[in-house]
C-alpha positions as CSV (number, residue, x, y, z in Angstrom):
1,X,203.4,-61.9,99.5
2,X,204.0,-63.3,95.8
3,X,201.0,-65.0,96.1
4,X,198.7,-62.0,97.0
5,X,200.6,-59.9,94.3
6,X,200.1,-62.5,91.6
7,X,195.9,-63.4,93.0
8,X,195.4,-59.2,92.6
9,X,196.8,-59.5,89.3
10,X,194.9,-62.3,88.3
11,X,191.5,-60.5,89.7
12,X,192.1,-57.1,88.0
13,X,193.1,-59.5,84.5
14,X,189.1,-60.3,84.7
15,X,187.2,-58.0,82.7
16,X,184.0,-58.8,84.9
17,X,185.3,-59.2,87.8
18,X,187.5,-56.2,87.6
19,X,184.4,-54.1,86.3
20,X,182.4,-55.0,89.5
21,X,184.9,-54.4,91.7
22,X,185.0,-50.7,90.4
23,X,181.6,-50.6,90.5
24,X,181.1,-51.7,94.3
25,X,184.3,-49.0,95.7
26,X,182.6,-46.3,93.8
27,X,178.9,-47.1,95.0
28,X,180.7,-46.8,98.9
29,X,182.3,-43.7,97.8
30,X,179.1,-42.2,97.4
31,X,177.7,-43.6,100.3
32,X,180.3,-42.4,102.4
33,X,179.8,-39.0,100.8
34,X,176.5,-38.7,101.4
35,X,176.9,-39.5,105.1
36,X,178.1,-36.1,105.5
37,X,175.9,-34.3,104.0
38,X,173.9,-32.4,106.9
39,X,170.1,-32.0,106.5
40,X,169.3,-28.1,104.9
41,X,168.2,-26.2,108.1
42,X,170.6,-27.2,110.3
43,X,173.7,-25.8,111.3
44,X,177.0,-28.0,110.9
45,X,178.8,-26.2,113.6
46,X,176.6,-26.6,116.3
47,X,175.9,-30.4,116.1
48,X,178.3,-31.0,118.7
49,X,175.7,-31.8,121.2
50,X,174.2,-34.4,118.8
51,X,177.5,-35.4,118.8
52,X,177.7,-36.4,122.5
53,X,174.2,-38.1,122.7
54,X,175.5,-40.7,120.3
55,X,179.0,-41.4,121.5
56,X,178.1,-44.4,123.5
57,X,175.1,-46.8,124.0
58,X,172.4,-47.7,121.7
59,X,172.7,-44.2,119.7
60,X,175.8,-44.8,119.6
61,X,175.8,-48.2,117.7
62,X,172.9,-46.8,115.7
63,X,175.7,-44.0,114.4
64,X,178.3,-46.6,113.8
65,X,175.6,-48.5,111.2
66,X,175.1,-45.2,109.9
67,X,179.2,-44.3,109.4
68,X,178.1,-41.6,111.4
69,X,175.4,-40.1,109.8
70,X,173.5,-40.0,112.4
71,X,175.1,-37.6,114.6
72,X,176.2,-35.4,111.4
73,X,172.6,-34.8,111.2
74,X,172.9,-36.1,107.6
75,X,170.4,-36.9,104.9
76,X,171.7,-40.6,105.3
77,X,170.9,-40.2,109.4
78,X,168.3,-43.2,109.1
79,X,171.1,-45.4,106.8
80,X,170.2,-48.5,106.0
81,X,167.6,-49.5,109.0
82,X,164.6,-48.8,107.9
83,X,164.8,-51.4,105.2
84,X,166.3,-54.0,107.3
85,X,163.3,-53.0,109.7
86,X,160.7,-54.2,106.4
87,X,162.3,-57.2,105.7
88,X,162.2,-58.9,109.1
89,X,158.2,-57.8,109.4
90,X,157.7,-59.4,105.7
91,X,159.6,-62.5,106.7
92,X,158.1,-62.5,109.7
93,X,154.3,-62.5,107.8
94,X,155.3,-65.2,104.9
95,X,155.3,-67.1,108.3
96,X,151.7,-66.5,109.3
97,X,150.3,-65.2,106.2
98,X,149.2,-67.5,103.1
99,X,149.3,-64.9,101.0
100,X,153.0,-64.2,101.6
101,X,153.9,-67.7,101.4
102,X,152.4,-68.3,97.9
103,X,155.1,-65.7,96.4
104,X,157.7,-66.9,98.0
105,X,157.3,-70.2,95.9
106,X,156.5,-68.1,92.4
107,X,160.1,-67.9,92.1
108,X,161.4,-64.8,90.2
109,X,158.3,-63.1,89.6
110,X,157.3,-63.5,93.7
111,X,160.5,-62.4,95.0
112,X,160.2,-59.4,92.7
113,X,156.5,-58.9,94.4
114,X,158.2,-59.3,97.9
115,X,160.9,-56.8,96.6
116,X,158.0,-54.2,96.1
117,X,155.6,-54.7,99.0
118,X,158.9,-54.7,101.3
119,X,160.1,-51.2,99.3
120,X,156.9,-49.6,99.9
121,X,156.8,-50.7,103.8
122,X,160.5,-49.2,103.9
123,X,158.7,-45.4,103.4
124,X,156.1,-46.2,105.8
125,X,158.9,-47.3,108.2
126,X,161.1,-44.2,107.5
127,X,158.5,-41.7,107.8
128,X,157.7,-43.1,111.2
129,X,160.9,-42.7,112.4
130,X,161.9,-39.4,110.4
131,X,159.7,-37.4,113.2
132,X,161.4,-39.1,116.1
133,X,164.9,-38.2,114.4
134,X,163.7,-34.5,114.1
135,X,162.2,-34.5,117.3
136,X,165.3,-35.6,119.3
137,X,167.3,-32.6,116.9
138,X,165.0,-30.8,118.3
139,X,165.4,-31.3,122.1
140,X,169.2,-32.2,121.7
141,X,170.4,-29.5,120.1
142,X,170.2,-25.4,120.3
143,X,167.3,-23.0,118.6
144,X,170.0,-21.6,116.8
145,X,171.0,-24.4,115.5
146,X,168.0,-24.4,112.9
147,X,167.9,-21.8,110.3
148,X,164.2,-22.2,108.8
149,X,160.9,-22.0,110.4
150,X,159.9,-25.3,112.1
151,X,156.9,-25.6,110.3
152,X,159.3,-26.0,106.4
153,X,161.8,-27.5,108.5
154,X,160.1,-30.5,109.4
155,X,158.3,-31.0,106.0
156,X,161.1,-30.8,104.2
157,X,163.5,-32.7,106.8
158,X,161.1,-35.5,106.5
159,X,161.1,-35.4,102.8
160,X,164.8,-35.6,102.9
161,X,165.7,-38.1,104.9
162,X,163.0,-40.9,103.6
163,X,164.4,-40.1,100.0
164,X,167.7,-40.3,101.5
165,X,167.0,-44.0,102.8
166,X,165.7,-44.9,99.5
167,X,168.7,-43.9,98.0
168,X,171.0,-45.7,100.2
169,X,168.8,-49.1,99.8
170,X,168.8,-48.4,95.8
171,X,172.7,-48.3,96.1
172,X,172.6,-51.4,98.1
173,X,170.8,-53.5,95.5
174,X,173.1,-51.6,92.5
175,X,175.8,-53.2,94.7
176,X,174.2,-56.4,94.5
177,X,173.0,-56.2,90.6
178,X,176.9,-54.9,89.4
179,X,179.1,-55.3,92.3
180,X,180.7,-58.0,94.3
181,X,179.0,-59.0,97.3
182,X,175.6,-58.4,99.2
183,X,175.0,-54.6,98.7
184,X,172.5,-54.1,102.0
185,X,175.4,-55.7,103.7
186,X,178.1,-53.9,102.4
187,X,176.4,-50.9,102.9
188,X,176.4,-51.8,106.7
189,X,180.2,-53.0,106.7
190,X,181.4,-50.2,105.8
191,X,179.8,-47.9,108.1
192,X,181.5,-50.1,110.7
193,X,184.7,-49.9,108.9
194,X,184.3,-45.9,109.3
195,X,184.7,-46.0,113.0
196,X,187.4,-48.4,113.2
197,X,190.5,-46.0,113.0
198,X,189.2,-43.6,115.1
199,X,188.3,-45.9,118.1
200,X,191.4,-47.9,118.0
201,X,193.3,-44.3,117.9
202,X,191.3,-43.2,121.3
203,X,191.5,-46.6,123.0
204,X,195.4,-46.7,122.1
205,X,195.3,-42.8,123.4
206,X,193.2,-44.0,126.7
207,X,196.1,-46.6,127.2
208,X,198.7,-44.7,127.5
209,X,197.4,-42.1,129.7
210,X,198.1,-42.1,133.5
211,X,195.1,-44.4,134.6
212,X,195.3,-46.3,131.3
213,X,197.4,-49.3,131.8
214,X,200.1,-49.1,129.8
215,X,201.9,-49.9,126.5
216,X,201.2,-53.4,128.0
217,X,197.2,-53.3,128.6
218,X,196.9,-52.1,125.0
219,X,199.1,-55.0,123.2
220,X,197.0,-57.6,125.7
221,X,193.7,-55.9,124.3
222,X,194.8,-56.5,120.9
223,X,195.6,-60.4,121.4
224,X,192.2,-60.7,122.9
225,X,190.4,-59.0,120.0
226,X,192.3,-61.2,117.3
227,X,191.0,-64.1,119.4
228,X,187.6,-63.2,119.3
229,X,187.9,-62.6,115.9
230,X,189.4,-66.6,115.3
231,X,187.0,-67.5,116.8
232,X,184.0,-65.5,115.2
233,X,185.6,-66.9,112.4
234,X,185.2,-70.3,113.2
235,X,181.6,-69.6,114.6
236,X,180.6,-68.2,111.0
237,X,182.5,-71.4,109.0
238,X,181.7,-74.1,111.7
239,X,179.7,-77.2,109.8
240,X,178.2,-80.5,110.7
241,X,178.7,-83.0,107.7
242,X,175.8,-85.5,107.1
243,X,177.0,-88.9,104.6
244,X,175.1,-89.6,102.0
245,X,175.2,-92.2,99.6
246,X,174.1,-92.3,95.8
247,X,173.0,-95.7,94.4
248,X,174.7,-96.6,91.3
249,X,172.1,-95.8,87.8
250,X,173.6,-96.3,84.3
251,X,172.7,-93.8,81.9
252,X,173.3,-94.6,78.1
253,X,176.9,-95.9,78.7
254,X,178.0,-94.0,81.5
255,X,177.5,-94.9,85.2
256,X,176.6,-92.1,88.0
257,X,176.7,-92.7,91.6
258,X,178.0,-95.2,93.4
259,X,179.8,-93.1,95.6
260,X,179.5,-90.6,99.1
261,X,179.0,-87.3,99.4
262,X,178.3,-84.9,102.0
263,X,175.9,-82.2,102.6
264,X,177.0,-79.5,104.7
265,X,174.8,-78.0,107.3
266,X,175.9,-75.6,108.9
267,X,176.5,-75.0,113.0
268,X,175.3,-71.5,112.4
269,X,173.3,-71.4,109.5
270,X,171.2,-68.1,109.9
271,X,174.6,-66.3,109.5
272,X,174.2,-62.4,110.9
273,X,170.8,-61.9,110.1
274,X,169.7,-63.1,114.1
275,X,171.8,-60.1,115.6
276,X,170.6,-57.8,112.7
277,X,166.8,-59.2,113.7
278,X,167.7,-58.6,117.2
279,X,169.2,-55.1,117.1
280,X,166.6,-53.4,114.9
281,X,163.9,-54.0,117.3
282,X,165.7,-52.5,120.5
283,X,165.9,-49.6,118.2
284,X,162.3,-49.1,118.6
285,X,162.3,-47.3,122.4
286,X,164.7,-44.8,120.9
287,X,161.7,-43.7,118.5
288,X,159.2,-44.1,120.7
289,X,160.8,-41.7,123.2
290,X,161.3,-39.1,120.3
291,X,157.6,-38.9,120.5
292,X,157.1,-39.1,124.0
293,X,157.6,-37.4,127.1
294,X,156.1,-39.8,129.5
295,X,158.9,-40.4,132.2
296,X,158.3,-43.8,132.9
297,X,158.4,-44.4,129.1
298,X,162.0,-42.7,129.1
299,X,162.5,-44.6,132.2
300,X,161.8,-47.8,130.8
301,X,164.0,-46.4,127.0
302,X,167.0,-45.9,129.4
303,X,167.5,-49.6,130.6
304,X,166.6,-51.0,127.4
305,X,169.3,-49.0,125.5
306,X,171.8,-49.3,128.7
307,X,174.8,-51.1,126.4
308,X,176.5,-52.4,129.9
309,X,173.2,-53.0,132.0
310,X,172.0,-56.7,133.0
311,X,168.3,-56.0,131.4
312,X,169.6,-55.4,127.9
313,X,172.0,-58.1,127.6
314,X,169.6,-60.6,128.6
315,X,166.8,-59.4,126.4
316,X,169.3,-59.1,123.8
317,X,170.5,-62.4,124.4
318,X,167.4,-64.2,124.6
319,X,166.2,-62.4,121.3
320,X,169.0,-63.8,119.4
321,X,169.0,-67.5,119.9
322,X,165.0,-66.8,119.2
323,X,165.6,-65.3,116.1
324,X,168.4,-67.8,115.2
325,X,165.8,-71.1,115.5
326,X,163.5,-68.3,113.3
327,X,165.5,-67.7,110.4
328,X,167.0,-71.4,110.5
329,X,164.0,-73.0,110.0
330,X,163.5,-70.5,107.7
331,X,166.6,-70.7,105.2
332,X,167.1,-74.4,105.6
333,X,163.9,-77.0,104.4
334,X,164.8,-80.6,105.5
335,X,161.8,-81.7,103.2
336,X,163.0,-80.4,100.1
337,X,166.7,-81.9,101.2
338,X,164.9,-85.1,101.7
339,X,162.9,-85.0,98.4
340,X,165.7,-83.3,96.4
341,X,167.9,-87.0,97.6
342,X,164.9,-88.7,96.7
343,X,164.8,-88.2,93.1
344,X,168.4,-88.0,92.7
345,X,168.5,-91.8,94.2
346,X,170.5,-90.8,97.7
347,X,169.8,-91.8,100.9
348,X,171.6,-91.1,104.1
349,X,173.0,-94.5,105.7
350,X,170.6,-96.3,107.9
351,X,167.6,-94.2,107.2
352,X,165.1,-94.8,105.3
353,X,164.2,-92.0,102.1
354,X,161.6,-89.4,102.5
355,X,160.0,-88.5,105.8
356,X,162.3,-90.3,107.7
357,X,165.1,-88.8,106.0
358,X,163.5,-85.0,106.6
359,X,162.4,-85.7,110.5
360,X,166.4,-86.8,110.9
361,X,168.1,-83.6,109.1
362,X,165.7,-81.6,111.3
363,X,166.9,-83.5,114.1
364,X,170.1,-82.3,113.4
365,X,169.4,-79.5,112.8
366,X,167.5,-78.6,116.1
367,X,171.0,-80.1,117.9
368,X,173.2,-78.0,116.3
369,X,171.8,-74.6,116.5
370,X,170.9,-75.1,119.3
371,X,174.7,-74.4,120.7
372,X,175.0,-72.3,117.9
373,X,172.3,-69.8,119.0
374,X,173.5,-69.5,122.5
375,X,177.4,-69.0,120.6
376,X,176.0,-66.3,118.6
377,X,173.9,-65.3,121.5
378,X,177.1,-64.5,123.9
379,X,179.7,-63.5,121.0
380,X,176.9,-60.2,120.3
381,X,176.8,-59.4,124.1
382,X,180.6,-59.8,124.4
383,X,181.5,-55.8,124.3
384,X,179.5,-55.6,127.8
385,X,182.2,-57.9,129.1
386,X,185.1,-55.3,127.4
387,X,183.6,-52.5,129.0
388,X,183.7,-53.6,132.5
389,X,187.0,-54.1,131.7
390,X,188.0,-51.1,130.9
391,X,188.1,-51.3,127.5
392,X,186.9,-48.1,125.3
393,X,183.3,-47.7,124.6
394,X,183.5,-47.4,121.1
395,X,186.3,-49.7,120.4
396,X,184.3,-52.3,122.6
397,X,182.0,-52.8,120.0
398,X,184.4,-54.8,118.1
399,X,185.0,-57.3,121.2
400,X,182.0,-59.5,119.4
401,X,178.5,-57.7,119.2
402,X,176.9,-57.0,116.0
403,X,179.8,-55.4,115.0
404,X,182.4,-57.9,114.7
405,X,179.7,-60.4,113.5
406,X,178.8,-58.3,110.7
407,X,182.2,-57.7,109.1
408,X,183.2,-61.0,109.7
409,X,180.2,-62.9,107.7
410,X,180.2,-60.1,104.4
411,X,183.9,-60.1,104.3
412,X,183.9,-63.9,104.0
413,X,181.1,-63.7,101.7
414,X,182.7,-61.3,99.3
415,X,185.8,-63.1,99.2
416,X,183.9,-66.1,98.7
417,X,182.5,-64.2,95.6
418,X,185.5,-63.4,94.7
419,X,187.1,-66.5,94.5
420,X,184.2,-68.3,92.8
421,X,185.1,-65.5,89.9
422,X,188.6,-66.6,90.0
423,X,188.0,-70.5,89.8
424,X,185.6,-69.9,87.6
425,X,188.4,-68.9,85.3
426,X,190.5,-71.3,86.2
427,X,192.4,-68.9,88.5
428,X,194.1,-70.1,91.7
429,X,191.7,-69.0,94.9
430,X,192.3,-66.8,97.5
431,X,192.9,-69.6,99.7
432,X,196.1,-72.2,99.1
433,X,194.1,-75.2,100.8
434,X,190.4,-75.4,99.9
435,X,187.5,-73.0,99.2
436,X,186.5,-69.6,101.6
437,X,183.9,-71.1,103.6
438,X,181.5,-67.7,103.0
439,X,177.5,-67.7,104.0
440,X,175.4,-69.2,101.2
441,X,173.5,-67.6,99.0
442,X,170.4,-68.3,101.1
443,X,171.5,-66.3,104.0
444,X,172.4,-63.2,102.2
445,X,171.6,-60.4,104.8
446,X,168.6,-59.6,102.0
């Protein structure tokens, strides 16, 4: 306890560090804020039918990365999504398109391009899914519900709510400019944060109740839940550690190298951003169906957004260690490791520099994520498991899933960030025995 008294003194003693901390709480203060908000039009007190659609299955984990936007009818309803929706199709084209891959090796002034092109997608994206979002307000909820003609009601809702995602991603990247931590992700975190109480209230309620278990079901659920959480932990830190050795060079009159270090790579080293690849596209039968109203296309909606049904989980699955290989190979280049060694006169023990040292690291690589993916892979469909067991709907959510993976990677992040500020300064870390082991800066969530 002295020790967390004396590291929050130490933190708020840093100008800086203190300064973007403020910033950050006060960015999600609006955010939060602004989640309740409801669309103008629409009557607050009748969204209780809105309300029910999105209390369990894929609505309702769409509403819990919203804070609940969603089913306030709010100007925030589309949150974050949209955005996350135009980064995976622009990563997914500096893939296959030349074009793409030129500016991501301009440096600076390419990622600001990227920045732009994926801004402007993030309004085509929005204003695809605003009329599925009005639509489904439409068919969900009462005709008294809406107090202007439909004709200004869905010119203006549409208006509103791609503004409002703009907003939210221009708060994300404040976050990221002045704050601590990665704003998108943040952004995210704390919608999940939102839901938190209130589950664990209504799954502790649901225990006690006369077909609930017990005082003693409840306290078991709670050890399970830590344990997932260890070892989502460990899943997030877990690293492989390659030798290398740097030959000895004199320089003036000092010697360097000489000695063995170790590069870390790491057993899961796409971080979140496969589950966050993954669950943006199973989105896409809920919009489609907000247009549609071909049965067999509902039909087909239904068992793809079925949170507990075999179809979804395996798709969901499958997509996931896809997408972890994807963004791997994306995020980590065993050339440039090999050529960046090269020049700086290290090899790795019994293999020979340059293409033999990149083939090996991809090796490796391929090995380890390989169990990492299918890890990742059955930690995200781990609330299926909880819910066959009895556990809450909503408070399943954080047995594993997207959920638990997402507020375990930024909040190890942050405090990483946070600590790098304190050492920095010659501050003790958060830690007593080594370094936070956070998600590196290449596999920010943006």
């Amino acid at each position: 306890m002295k020790k967390l008294i004396e590291t929050i003194k130490n933190i708020w003693n840093i100008e800086d560090l203190r300064s973007r901390i403020l910033v950050t709480l006060g960015i999600l203060a609006i955010y939060r804020f602004g989640s309740f908000v409801v669309i103008p039009g629409v009557d607050p007190a009748q969204l209780s039918a809105l309300q029910d659609q999105t209390a369990d299955g894929l609505l309702g984990l769409l509403n819990m990365f919203t804070g609940g936007a969603f089913s306030q009818a709010s100007i925030f309803a589309l949150g974050i999504m949209p955005y996350i929706s135009a980064s995976i199709v622009i990563q997914l084209l500096g893939m296959a398109i030349p074009y793409f891959q030129k500016l991501q090796k301009e440096g600076e002034s390419g990622r600001r391009k990227i920045n732009n092109i994926t801004r402007y997608l993030t309004i085509l994206i929005t204003g695809g899914q605003a009329p599925g979002y009005i639509a489904n307000l439409q068919a969900t909820l009462p005709e008294t519900a809406f107090l202007l003609p439909a004709g200004g009601f869905w010119f203006s809702s549409i208006i509103i709510l791609v503004t409002g995602t703009m907003f939210v991603m221009w708060l994300g990247e404040k976050i990221t400019d002045r704050g601590i931590g990665n704003g998108i992700s943040l952004l995210i975190m704390i919608g999940i944060i939102a839901s938190f109480p209130q589950s664990l209230m209504q799954e502790f309620v649901s225990a006690l109740g006369s077909t609930g278990g017990g005082l003693v079901v409840f306290l078991v659920e709670m050890i399970l839940l830590l344990f997932v959480i260890l070892v989502t932990i460990l899943l997030v830190q877990g690293t492989r550690r390659i030798p290398v050795q740097y030959a000895k060079r004199v320089i003036g009159n000092k010697q360097y190298g000489g000695v063995r270090q170790f590069i870390p790579l790491k057993v899961n080293a796409a971080g979140v951003m496969p589950i966050i690849f993954a669950q943006a596209i199973m989105f896409v039968p809920i919009t489609l169906v907000g247009f549609s109203e071909n049965e067999s296309l509902q039909g087909l909606a239904a068992i793809l957004t079925d949170f507990q049904g075999l179809w979804y989980n395996v798709l969901f699955f499958l997509m996931i260690v896809a997408f972890t290989y994807f963004y791997t190979a994306m995020t980590v280049n065993p050339n440039q490791m090999a050529d960046d060694m090269k020049k700086n006169g290290g090899f790795i023990p019994g293999i020979k520099p340059g293409r033999a040292t990149s083939d090996y690291l991809d090796n490796v690589m391929s090995r380890i994520t390989f169990p990492g993916s299918l890890f990742l892979g059955l930690v995200a469909i781990l609330p299926a498991f909880a819910m066959q067991g009895g556990v809450n709907v909503q408070f399943a959510q954080f047995y594993g899933g997207t959920s638990l993976l997402i507020l375990v990677g930024v909040i190890l992040d942050t405090l990483q960030q946070i600590e790098s500020h304190l050492l920095m300064r010659h501050y003790d870390g958060l830690m007593d025995s080594g370094r936070i082991k956070g998600k590196s800066s290449g596999n920010n969530m943006m």
